[in-house]
Structure formats: structure tokens, C-alpha cells
C-alpha positions in Angstrom: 49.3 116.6 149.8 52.6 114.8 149.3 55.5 117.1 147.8 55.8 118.1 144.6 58.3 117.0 142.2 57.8 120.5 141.0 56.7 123.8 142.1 56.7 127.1 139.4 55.6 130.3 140.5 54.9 133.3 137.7 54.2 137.0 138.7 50.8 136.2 136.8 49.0 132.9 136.1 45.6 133.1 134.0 44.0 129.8 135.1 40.9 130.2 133.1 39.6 127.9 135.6 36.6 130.2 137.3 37.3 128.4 140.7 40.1 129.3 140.7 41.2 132.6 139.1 44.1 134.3 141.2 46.8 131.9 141.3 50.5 133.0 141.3 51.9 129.3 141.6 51.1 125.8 140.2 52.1 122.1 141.9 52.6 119.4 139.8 53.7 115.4 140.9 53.7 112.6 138.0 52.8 115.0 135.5 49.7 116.1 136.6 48.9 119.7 138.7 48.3 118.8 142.3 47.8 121.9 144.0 47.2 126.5 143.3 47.5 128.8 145.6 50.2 132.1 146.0 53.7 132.0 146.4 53.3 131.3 150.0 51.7 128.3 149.6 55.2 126.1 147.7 56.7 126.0 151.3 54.1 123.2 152.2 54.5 121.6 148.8 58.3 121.7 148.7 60.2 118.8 149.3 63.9 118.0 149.3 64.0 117.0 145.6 61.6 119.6 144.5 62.2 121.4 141.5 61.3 125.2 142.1 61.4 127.5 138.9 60.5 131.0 139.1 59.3 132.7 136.1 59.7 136.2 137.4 57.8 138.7 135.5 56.4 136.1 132.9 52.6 135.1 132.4 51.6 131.2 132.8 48.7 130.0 130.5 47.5 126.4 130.1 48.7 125.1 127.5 48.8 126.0 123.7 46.4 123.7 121.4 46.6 123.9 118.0 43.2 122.8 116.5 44.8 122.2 112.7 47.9 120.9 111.6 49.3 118.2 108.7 52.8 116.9 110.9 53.3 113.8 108.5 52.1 115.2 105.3 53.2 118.3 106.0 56.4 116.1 105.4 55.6 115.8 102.1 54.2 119.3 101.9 57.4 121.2 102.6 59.7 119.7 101.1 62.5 121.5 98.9 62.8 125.1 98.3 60.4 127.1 100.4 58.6 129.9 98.1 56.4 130.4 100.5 58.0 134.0 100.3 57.7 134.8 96.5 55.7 137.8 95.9 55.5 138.0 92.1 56.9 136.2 89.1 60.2 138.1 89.1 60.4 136.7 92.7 59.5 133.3 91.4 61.9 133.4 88.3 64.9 134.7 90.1 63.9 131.6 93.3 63.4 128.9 90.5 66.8 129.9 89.0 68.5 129.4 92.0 67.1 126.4 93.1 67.9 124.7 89.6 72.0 124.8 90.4 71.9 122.4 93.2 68.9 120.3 92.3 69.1 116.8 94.3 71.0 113.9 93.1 67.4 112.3 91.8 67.0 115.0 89.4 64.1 116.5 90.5 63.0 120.7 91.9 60.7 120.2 94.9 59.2 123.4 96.2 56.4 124.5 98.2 54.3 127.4 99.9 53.3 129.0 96.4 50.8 131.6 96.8 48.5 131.7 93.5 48.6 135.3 93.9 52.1 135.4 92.7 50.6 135.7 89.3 48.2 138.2 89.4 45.5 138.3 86.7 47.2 135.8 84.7 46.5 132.2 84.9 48.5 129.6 87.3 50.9 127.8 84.7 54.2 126.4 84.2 55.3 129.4 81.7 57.1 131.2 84.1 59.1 127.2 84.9 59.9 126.8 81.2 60.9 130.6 81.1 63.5 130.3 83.5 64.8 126.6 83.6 63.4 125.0 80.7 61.4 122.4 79.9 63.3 119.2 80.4 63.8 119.2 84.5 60.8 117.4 86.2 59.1 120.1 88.7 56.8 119.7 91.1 55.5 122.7 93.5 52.9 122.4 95.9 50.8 125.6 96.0 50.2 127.2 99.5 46.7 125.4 99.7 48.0 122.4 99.9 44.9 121.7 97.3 46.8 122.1 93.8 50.4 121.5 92.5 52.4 123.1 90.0 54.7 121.0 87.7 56.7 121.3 84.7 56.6 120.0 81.3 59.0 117.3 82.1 57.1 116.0 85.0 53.6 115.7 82.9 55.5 113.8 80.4 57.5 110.8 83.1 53.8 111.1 84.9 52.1 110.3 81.7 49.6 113.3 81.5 48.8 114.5 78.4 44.8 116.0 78.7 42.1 116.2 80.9 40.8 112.8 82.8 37.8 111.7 85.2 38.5 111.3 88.6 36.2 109.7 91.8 36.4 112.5 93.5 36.4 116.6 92.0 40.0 117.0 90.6 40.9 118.3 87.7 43.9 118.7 85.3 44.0 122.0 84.1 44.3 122.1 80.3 44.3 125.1 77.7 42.0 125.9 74.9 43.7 122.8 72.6 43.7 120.4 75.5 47.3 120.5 76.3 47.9 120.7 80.3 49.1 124.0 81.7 51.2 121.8 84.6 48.0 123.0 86.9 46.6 120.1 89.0 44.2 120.7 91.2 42.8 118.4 93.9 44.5 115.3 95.6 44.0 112.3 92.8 45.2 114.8 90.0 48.7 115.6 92.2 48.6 112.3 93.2 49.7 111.2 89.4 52.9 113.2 90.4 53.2 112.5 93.7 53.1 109.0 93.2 56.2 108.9 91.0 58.5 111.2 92.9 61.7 109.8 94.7 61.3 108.8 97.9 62.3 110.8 101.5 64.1 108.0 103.8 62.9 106.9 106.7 65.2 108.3 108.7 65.6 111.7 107.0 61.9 111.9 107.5 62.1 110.4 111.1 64.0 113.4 111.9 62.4 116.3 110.3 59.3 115.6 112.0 61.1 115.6 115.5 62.8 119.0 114.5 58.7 120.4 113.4 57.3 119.1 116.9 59.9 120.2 118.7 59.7 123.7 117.0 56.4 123.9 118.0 57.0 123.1 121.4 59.1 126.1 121.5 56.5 128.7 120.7 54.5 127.4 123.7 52.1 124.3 121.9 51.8 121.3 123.7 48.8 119.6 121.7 47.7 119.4 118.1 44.8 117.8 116.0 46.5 116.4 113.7 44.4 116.1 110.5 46.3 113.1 108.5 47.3 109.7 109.6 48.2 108.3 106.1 51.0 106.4 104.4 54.1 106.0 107.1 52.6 107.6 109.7 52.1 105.0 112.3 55.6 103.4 112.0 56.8 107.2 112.3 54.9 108.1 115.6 55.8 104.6 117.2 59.6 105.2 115.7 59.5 108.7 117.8 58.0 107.7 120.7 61.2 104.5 120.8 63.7 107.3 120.9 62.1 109.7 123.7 58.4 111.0 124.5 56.4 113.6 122.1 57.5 117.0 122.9 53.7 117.5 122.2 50.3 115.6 122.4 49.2 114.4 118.9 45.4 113.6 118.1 45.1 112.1 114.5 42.1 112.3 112.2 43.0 109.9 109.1 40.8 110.7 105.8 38.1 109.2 104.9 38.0 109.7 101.0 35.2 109.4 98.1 34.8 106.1 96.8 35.2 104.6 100.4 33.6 101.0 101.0 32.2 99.5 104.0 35.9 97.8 104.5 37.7 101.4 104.6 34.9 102.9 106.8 35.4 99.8 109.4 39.2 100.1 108.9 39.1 103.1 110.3 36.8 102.3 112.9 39.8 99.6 113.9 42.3 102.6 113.7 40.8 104.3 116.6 42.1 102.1 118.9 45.6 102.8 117.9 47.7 104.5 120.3 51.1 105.6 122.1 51.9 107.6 125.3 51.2 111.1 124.0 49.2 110.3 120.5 46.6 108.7 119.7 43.7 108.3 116.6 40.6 109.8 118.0 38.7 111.0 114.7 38.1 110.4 111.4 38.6 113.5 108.2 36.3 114.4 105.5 36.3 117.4 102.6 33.2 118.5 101.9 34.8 120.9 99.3 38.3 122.2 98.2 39.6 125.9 97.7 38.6 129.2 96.8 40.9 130.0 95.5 41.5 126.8 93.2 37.8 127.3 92.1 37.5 123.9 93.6 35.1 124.8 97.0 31.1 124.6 96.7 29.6 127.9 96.8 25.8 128.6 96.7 26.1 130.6 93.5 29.2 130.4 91.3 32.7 132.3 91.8 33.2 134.8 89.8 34.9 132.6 87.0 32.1 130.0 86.8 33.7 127.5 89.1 33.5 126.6 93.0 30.0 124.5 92.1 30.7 120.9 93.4 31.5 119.0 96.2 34.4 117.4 96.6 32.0 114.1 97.1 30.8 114.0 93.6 27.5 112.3 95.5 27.6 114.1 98.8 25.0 111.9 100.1 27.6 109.6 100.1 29.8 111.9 102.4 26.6 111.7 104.7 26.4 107.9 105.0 30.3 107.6 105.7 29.9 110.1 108.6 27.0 109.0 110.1 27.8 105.0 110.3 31.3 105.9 111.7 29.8 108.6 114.4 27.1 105.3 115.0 30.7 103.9 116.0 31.6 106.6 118.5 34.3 107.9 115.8 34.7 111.9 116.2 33.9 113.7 112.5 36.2 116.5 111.0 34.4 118.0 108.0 36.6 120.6 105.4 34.4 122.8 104.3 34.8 125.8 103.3 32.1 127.6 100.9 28.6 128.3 102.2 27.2 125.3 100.4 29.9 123.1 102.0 29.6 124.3 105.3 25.6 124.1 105.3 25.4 120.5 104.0 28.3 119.4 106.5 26.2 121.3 109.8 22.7 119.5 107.8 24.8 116.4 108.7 26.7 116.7 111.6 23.7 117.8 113.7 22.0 114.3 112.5 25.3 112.5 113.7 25.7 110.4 116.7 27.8 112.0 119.7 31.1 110.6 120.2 30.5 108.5 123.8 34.3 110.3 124.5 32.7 113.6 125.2 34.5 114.9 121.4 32.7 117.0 119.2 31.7 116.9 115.2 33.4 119.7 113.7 33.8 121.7 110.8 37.0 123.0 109.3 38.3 126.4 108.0 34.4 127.9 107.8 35.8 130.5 105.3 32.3 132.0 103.9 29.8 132.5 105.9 25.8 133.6 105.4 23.8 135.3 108.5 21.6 131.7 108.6 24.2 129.7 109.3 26.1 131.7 112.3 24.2 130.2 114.8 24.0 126.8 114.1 27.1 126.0 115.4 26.2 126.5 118.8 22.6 125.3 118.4 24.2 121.5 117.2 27.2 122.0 119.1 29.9 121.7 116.6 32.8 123.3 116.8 34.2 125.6 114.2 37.7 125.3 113.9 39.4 128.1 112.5 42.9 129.9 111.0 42.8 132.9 111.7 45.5 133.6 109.7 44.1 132.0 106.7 42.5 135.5 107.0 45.1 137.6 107.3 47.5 136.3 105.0 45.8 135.5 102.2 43.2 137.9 101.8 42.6 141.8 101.8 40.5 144.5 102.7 40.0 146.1 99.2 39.7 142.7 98.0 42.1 142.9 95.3 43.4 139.3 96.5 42.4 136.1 94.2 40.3 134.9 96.7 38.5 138.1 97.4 38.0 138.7 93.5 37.0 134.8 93.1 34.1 135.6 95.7 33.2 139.3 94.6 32.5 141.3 97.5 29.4 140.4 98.7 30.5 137.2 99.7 34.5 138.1 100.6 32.5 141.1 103.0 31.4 137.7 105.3 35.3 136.3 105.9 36.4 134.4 108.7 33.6 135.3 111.0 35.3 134.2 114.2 33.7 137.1 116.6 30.3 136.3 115.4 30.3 132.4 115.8 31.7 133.3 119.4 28.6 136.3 119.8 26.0 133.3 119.2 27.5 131.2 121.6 29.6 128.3 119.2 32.8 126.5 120.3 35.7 128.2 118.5 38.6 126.3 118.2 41.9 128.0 116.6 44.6 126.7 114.9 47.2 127.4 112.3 46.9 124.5 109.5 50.3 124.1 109.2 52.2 123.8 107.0 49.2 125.7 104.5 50.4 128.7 107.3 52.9 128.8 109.9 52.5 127.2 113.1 53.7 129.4 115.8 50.4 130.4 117.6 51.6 134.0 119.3 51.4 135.6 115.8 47.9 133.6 114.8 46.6 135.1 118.7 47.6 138.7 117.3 46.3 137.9 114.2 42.6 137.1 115.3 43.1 140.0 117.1 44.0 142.7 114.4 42.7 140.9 111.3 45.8 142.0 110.1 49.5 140.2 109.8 51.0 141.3 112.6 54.0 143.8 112.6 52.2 145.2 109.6 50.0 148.6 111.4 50.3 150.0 107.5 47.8 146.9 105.9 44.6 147.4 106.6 42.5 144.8 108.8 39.9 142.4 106.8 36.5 142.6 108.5 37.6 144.0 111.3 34.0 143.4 113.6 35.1 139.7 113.3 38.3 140.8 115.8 38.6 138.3 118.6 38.8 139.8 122.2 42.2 138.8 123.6 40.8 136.6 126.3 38.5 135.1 123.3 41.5 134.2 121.4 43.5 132.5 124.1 40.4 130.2 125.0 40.8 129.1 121.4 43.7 127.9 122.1 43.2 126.6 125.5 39.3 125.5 127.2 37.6 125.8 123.8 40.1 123.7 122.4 40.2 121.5 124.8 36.0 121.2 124.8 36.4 120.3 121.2 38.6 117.2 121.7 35.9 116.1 124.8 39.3 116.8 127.0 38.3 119.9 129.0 38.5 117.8 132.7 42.0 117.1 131.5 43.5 120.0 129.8 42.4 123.5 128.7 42.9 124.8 132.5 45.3 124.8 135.1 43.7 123.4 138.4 44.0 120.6 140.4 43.7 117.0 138.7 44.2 118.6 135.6 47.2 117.4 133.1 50.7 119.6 133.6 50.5 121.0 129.7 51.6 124.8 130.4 52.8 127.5 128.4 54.6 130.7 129.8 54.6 134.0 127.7 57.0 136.9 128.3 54.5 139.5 128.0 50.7 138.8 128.9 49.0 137.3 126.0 45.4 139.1 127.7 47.7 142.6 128.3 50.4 143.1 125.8 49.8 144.9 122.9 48.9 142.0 119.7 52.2 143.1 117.3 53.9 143.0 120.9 52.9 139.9 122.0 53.6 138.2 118.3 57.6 138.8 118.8 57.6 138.0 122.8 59.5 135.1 123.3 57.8 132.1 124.8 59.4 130.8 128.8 59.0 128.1 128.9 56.3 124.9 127.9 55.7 122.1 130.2 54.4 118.9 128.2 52.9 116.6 131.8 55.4 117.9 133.7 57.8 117.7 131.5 59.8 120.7 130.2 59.7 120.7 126.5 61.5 124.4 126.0 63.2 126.5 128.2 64.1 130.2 126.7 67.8 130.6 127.4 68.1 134.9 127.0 
């Protein structure tokens, strides 16, 4: 072996490589790993100019992917005031009175991060907007989801909703007993009539916000995401990045494929797979088989509890199943939302029809946040991948089910949440992620959190179905090998052995020892991006 342009050594190293499973340091030339072995094995690998870091008492992992995140539209998604913290309408009142005295030069209140549960058992409308500000400054908050949007009076009027309309694909404008709106939009084209009239981000403001996301998630130890949009901008913004300096993380895009989609859309995104740069690239294509829960907007077997959560997103869902199978006939990688049991069964009906991708990716299916006993095991009898949020769970939901989405499912069906230990039990690929910016991104707390089905740093809330707690060693492989199988990159990445990509992640504490609330506030070491350091903690 020639030297290394860089040796690190780390009192422990989890390889999760089987060949290779006591290693205490890792070689790596041009990016890539070229040699394991123990601390006495760096004097043959070290050469004049080779870098040598020791991590001391830390814990080296390979590194951190996240299965799930929006980086360009989460742009849109978080921008203004974040109420991602309001708790009740007092909270919201006092947030959305502050925020009103230094509204932006265009007029308008941006927030996001909304949780409907803010408001109890009374329904999601503007009142509590009016109450506090008024009705004559335009509003628009997008709701945690992601899925539904909050706006004021003002804003229906300059978008020129006044009732209820017909859309291609299940949105709805929430109106009241007389017709009127309540400022409730649920579903993409119904917030789109907002969104489509709001002031504009620049280029450049947006061109930097999106550095300072990836390279906040580079400093909590991710390397890689699936990236679940490739919309609007976002191809003149990754190129635009990757001008200035390289990704401080690998970026896989799936752009959406929407109802109503031709033959010319399916093919254009066929073309878009080919798009690339040095650390992204378009390898996928996105469906939604369904919406929320807890917008009533997901498709259940039986009705929620309010009479809603009956449809498909696809108002023809055969339609859904022609889309995916011609573009998996043309090697493209499917991503399927889907979150009710009806949803999820339709999408695994499909997917295990589909074509393989010839890149070694798998079909997958998104979020998975019902699930009945017949449908567990399909996932490893098909192979497709369940890619999860743990903290989905945790955050949003609770144990005595007094949550809107618990109360939207009744118990019965809120009793099967999240079933993350019993998708591994039968033998399915589990691949865990955060959904940012519906949840935060930084993957030690989401590791606790599939741990504890609980937030952690929280002992006092009870866990939600707690038999569905990941092992520790099962919740780092959805991060690392099981991720990396479900992107049909596992001889690349996922490990740390020889020939393998240089994407490490070093822990303070060790993520298969420490205590879960412990390891949730550890700081991260350091992440390696091919070789290339991407965060270094300073303390």
C-alpha cells in the first residue's frame, strides 16, 4: 500500500463490516479508505505528508445517512418566523404579535412548523390571526406537515379564494357551514394558490441558506441525504454550490412525479436522471400515495374518526400504478408517500410488480405510519425498503392518545404506530431519516428517539408503543448499511472497509453504549465527507 494522505485512529471504531469488526484505525488516500487494522498498523501507512488525527476516547461510525429530507423546498418551508415551538393558542397569539412589528419590507408574515395540535378540539382556522393582528396583513403559515397551510383573510382575498374548488389531485379548501374559507388549505395545489403569489426569496439569499442547512447537518455527523424534491430552482442551486466549493454532504434527489402527469413529464424525468454533479445526483423519482393524518387527507381502510382520510392522493390510483411502473421499466428508482394502511398496501401491491432499478436501488415506501399485522412482512418479502422518522413518532403523537393524530385514528389503529422493530423482526430493510424540515434533522436525537419512543431528554413522557423500540445497533444500521442498501450503494458506503468511500462520522460517546438521552446531547468529532473534513468539534 502507498501512504496515506490520512490516517485517524479512535479508541473504538464500529465498522459494521463483519470482516472486519475490531478496528481501532482507518487509512484513507483520494478519498476513499485504503486500509484497517490497530493503532500499530499507521506506522506502515504514514508518510511524510500524512495527516494523523487521533480521536482519543471517541467512537468512529460510518457515516450518517439520512433517508428523508426536503433541502430546496425545505427553503420554502422554513421560511419566516419559526412556530415550530408554539404549544397553544396563547403561545400562537403572543408569537403572531410579535412577528407583526417587523414584518418584511413586501408586506407579508411568513411562518412555519405549526403543529395542528396547537388548537386542541377546536378547528384549524385563521381566528386566532384575525384576533391578534387583524384581518388586513396577508399571512401565510405552513403547518408542521408540510401538507396544509394556514393564511389570513387578506391573503385569500390577493389569492382570489373565495369557496371551495376542484382540484386534479385530493386538495381541498377548507370552508365553514356558509361556504366562506376558514384560511385552511390543505394539500399542495390548494397552498399552491398562495404560494404562487408570495414575493420572491433571491437567489442568492436562498443560495446561502441552503449552504448554512447542509453544512449544519454536516456538523451533527450526516454525510448523505435522499433528498425528496428536485423542483423549481433546484438544479441552478446545486450546480451554483458546487461552483463555490464541494457539498459538505452527498445529495440524492427524487423529483415528484404528480397526478395529472403525461407521457412527456414521465420521460422528462426519465431525462433528469442523468443529471449530476460531484457529490449529487438525481437517482429516483417521488410519488404520494396519500397525504396526512392528521389533515384527514391520508387513505385509511375505514374512515378517521371525523369521516375523512378516504382517498388517495391520485384521485385514479391506477394512474399512480402506470407512472411507477413505465419509469421503473426505465431503471428509475420509486419513492412512494404513503402513509395510511390503504396507502401503504396499494403502494407495496405496486412496487412488488415494478421493475428493479439495474443500479442495485430499491422501491420504497415513505413514512409507513399505520400499519396492520398483513402487511409487516411484505416489505422484506418484495424487498422494499421502509423508510421511516422515528421522530414523526415521538413528537407528534402520544401514549394515551390524546394527540390529533391519535384521536383522528382511535386507538385501535394509533395502538399499530411506527412499527419500526417489527418491520426489522420480519426481516425488511429499514431506512431512517428525519424528514426535515417536517422534524429536525440532527440524527443523534432521532437514534435515541427510535430507541425510547419517546423525545429524548424527556424520562417524564411516556414512550408510544414501546415493543416497536429499535435495538441501538438496529438504529445505527438505519442510518448507515441499511441505508446505504436502500440507495443500491452498500459496496460504496454504509461500512468502513477497504475500497469503501471515506464518509465517517465520530461520536463522543458510543452511539451502541451510551445511554439514548445521553447520546442525544453528545457532541459529534468530527465528519469526514471522501476524505474530506466537513466538521471538526472545537471544545
Amino acid at each position: 500500500m502507498t501512504t496515506a494522505d490520512m490516517i485517524i485512529t479512535a479508541a473504538t471504531v464500529h465498522t459494521l463490516d463483519g470482516a472486519s469488526p475490531v478496528v481501532r484505525s482507518v487509512a484513507i488516500s483520494d478519498g476513499y479508505i485504503v486500509a484497517v487494522g490497530d493503532q500499530a498498523d499507521t506506522r506502515s501507512w504514514r508518510g511524510s505528508s500524512t495527516e494523523v488525527i487521533d480521536l482519543g476516547n471517541a467512537t468512529l461510525t460510518p457515516g450518517l445517512i439520512d433517508g428523508h429530507i426536503h433541502p430546496v423546498t425545505g427553503l420554502n418551508l422554513t421560511y419566516g418566523t419559526d412556530l415550530s415551538g408554539v404549544r397553544d393558542l396563547d403561545a400562537l397569539r403572543e408569537t403572531l404579535s410579535r412577528a407583526s412589528e417587523s414584518i418584511d419590507s413586501d408586506g407579508w408574515l411568513r411562518g412555519w412548523g405549526l403543529d395542528p395540535n396547537v388548537f386542541g378540539d377546536l378547528p384549524v382556522t385563521h381566528a386566532p390571526i384575525v384576533e391578534t393582528i387583524g384581518s388586513s396583513i396577508p399571512v401565510f403559515i405552513e403547518m408542521f406537515d408540510a401538507h396544509s397551510a394556514l393564511v389570513s383573510p387578506e391573503a385569500l382575498r390577493r389569492a382570489g379564494i373565495t369557496g371551495p374548488r376542484e382540484f386534479v389531485q385530493h386538495s381541498r379548501i377548507i370552508c365553514d357551514d356558509t361556504g366562506a374559507p376558514t384560511g385552511h388549505l390543505l394539500e399542495p395545489a390548494a397552498m399552491a394558490l398562495v404560494r404562487e403569489i408570495l414575493p420572491r426569496e433571491s437567489t442568492q439569499s436562498r443560495r446561502i441558506r441552503l449552504r448554512a442547512i447542509l453544512d449544519g447537518m454536516a456538523a451533527v455527523g450526516i454525510t448523505a441525504a435522499n433528498a425528496m424534491d428536485f423542483e423549481g430552482d433546484s438544479s441552478d442551486l446545486m450546480f451554483d454550490l458546487e461552483s463555490d466549493r464541494d457539498l459538505p454532504i452527498h445529495l440524492r434527489f427524487a423529483p415528484f412525479c404528480l397526478p395529472g402527469s403525461d407521457r412527456a413529464t414521465l420521460d422528462h424525468i426519465i431525462e433528469l436522471q442523468s443529471t449530476r454533479g460531484r457529490r449529487w445526483r438525481v437517482d429516483g423519482v417521488k410519488f404520494m400515495m396519500d397525504g396526512t393524518i392528521d389533515g384527514g387527507t391520508a387513505w385509511l381502510d375505514e374512515p378517521d374518526t371525523h369521516g375523512e382520510s378516504t382517498a388517495p392522493f391520485w384521485p385514479d390510483p391506477a394512474e399512480y400504478r402506470r407512472a411507477a411502473m413505465y419509469l421503473a421499466q426505465h431503471g428509475v428508482p420509486i419513492v412512494t408517500h404513503a402513509i395510511g394502511d390503504a396507502g401503504v398496501r396499494y403502494a407495496l401491491d405496486t412496487l412488488s410488480r415494478a421493475a428493479l432499478p439495474p443500479n442495485g436501488a430499491r422501491h420504497r415506501i415513505e413514512h409507513i405510519e399505520t400499519l396492520p399485522d398483513d402487511l409487516v412482512h411484505r416489505f422484506a418479502e418484495h424487498g422494499v425498503v421502509a423508510s421511516m422518522q422515528p421522530t414523526h413518532c415521538t413528537h407528534y403523537t402520544r401514549a394515551d392518545h390524546t394527540d390529533n393524530w391519535s384521536t383522528r385514528l382511535g386507538p385501535e389503529r394509533a395502538a399499530r404506530a411506527f412499527r419500526t422493530r417489527d418491520i426489522r423482526d420480519n426481516g425488511g430493510t429499514l431506512a431512517l431519516g428525519s424528514d426535515w424540515p417536517v422534524a429536525p434533522y440532527d440524527p443523534r436525537a432521532i437514534l435515541a428517539d427510535a430507541q425510547l419512543r419517546r423525545p429524548a431528554g424527556h424520562p417524564d413522557i411516556e414512550p408510544v408503543c414501546p415493543k416497536q423500540s429499535l435495538s441501538a445497533l438496529m438504529a445505527l444500521e438505519g442510518y448507515t448499511t441499511h441505508a446505504a442498501t436502500a440507495a443500491g450503494q452498500s459496496a460504496l458506503t454504509g461500512r468502513i472497509a477497504v475500497g469503501m468511500r471515506a464518509d465517517l462520522t465520530a461520536f463522543t460517546v458510543d452511539p451502541l453504549q451510551a445511554p439514548p438521552d445521553e447520546l442525544a446531547d453528545a457532541p459529534i468529532a468530527l465528519t469526514l465527507n471522501t476524505g474530506r473534513i466537513t466538521y471538526r468539534h472545537n471544545g
